[in-house]
N, C-alpha and C positions, 0 to 999 in steps of 0.2 A: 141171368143164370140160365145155363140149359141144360136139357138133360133128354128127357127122351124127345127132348126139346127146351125151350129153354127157356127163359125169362121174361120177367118184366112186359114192360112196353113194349113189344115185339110186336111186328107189324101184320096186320089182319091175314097176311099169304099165310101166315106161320099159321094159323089158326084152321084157315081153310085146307091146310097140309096136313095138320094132323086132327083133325076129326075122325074119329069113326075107328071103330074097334078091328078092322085089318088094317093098319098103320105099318106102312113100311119103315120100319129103322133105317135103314140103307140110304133111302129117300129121307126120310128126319135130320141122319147127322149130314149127308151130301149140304143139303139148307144150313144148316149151322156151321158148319165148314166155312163154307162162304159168305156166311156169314160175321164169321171171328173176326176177320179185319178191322171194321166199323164197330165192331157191338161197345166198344170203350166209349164211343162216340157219345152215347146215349147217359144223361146227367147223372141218374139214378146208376146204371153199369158199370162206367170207369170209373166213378167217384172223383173224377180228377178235379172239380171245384171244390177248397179246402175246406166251404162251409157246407156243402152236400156229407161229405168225406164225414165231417165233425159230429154230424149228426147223427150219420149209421157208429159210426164207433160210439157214442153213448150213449144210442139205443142198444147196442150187445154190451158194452158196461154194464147195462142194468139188468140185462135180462141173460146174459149168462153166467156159471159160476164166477165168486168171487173168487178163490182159490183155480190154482192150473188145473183145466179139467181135459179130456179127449172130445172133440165136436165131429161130427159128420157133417160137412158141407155137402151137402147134394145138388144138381147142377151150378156145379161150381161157377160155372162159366168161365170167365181170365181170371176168378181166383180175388176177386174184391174182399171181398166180404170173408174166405182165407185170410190175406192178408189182416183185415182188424184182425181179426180173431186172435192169430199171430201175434200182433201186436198187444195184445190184452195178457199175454203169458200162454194160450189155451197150444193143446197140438191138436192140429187139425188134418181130419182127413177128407179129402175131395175128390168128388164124381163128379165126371161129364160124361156126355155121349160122345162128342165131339172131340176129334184126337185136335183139330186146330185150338179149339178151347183149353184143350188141357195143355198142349202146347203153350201157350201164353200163360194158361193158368203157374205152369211151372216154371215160366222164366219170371213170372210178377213175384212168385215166392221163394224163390231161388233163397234170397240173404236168411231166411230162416232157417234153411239147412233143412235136419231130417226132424223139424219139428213139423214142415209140413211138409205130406203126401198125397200126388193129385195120381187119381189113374181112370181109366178110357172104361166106363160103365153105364148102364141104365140104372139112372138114379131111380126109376120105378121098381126095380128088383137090383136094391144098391148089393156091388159085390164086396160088402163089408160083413165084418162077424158080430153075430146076435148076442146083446149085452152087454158091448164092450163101449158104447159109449154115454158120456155125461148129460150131452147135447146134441140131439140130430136136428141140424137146422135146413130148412129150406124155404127158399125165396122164390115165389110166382112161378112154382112149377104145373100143380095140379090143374091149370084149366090147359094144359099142352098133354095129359097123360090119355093112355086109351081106358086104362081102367083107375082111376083117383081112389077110390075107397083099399083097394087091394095093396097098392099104392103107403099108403096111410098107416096099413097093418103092418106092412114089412117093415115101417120105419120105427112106427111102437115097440116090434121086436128087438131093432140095435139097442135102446134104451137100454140100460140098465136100470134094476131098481131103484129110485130114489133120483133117477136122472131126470131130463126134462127136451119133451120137444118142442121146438121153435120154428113156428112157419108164419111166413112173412106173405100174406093174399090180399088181394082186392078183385073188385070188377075193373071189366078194360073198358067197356061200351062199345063193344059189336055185337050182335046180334048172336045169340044164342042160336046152337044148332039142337035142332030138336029129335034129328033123325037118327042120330048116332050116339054110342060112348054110355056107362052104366051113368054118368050122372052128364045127361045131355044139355043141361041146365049154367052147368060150370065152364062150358066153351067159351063163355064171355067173361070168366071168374067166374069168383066160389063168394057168396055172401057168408058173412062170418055166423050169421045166425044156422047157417046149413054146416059148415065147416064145426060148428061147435057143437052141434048133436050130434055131429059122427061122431067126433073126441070123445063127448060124454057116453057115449056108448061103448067107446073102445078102452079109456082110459079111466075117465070122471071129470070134474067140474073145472074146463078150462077158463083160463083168464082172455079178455080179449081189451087190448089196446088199440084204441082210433090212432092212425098214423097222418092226419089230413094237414098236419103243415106243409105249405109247399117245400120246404128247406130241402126234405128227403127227395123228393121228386126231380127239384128244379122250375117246377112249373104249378101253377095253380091244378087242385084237379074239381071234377068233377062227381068223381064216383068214392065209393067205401077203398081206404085202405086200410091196412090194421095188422096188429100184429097178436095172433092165439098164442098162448103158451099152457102147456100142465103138464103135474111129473106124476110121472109114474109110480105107483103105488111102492113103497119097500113090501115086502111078506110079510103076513102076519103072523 
């Protein structure tokens, strides 16, 4: 997934790109541009193994509504994880930074029609409207963003009351940059124990799921992955 860069497993250049709080866009999405072509390549990205595939879809069976709801995909990237979504009944809306990305992203969801919409944004100030959605999900974005926590608040904003956000993190195992970025620490991922006291500061008491089978991956790993979730308060 990318978005002010993008996802996953993505290779240490990406990291070294976007450090450091004057982050050129221009220069982020050129990298993911050229990017798009390969990124399906990647187990965990295209899903194109059926048991990789089987696995994110119900892991969002279980952690998004049961009923049709609206999701925020934010760095979509080609629109995987759309797709379940899609598949699950939900309509889904999708940010990239990356016009290649979204390019893909919209021909991968094409057969859904206008249940899914992907468009050309920084998923860090997603150009969506506040409160309208059920689920804002994102996948292995926040250790590519220049400002994470900021980040974090804009997407608590789409929420709706009673909605729920879904972010999908771990460590990569590169070396943290320490010179740069509000949270310099999360260049190499985001520890869920650090991920969870923002949440609870910004929302209340999130849930946090270990994601360490390799199914999801592809591959054995070695580091924390996992998956936070908490909804947002209704009014009282």
């Amino acid at each position: 997934m990318t978005q002010q860069t993008a996802g996953a497993s993505s290779p240490t250049s990406t990291a070294e790109r976007t450090s450091g709080t004057d982050l050129d866009l221009d220069e982020v999405r050129r990298y993911w541009d050229d990017f798009a072509a390969e990124y399906d390549e990647y187990p965990d990205h295209g899903l194109l193994d059926s048991d990789i595939r089987a696995a994110w879809k119900d892991l969002l069976r279980t952690w998004l509504p049961a009923r049709p709801g609206h999701v925020a995909d934010l760095a979509c990237g080609t629109g995987s994880m759309a797709v379940l979504a899609a598949e699950l009944g939900h309509q889904v809306s999708g940010v990239d930074l990356s016009s290649e990305m979204v390019a893909r992203a919209r021909a991968k969801t094409a057969p859904f029609g206008g249940a899914v919409d992907v468009v050309q944004g920084d998923a860090g100030v997603p150009p969506l409207a506040a409160g309208a959605f059920d689920v804002v999900l994102a996948r292995h974005i926040l250790w590519t963003l220049p400002d994470p926590v900021a980040a974090v608040r804009a997407w608590v904003d789409l929420v709706r009351p009673g909605g729920r956000l879904l972010l999908i993190e771990g460590r990569w195992g590169m070396e943290a940059d320490a010179g740069h970025g509000v949270v310099p620490s999360w260049r190499s991922g985001v520890p869920s124990v650090e991920l969870a006291a923002l949440v609870r500061d910004l929302v209340g008491e999130p849930a946090v799921v270990q994601l360490s089978d390799s199914t999801y991956w592809g591959k054995e790993i070695e580091q924390e992955r996992y998956l936070l979730t908490v909804r947002k308060p209704e009014p009282a």
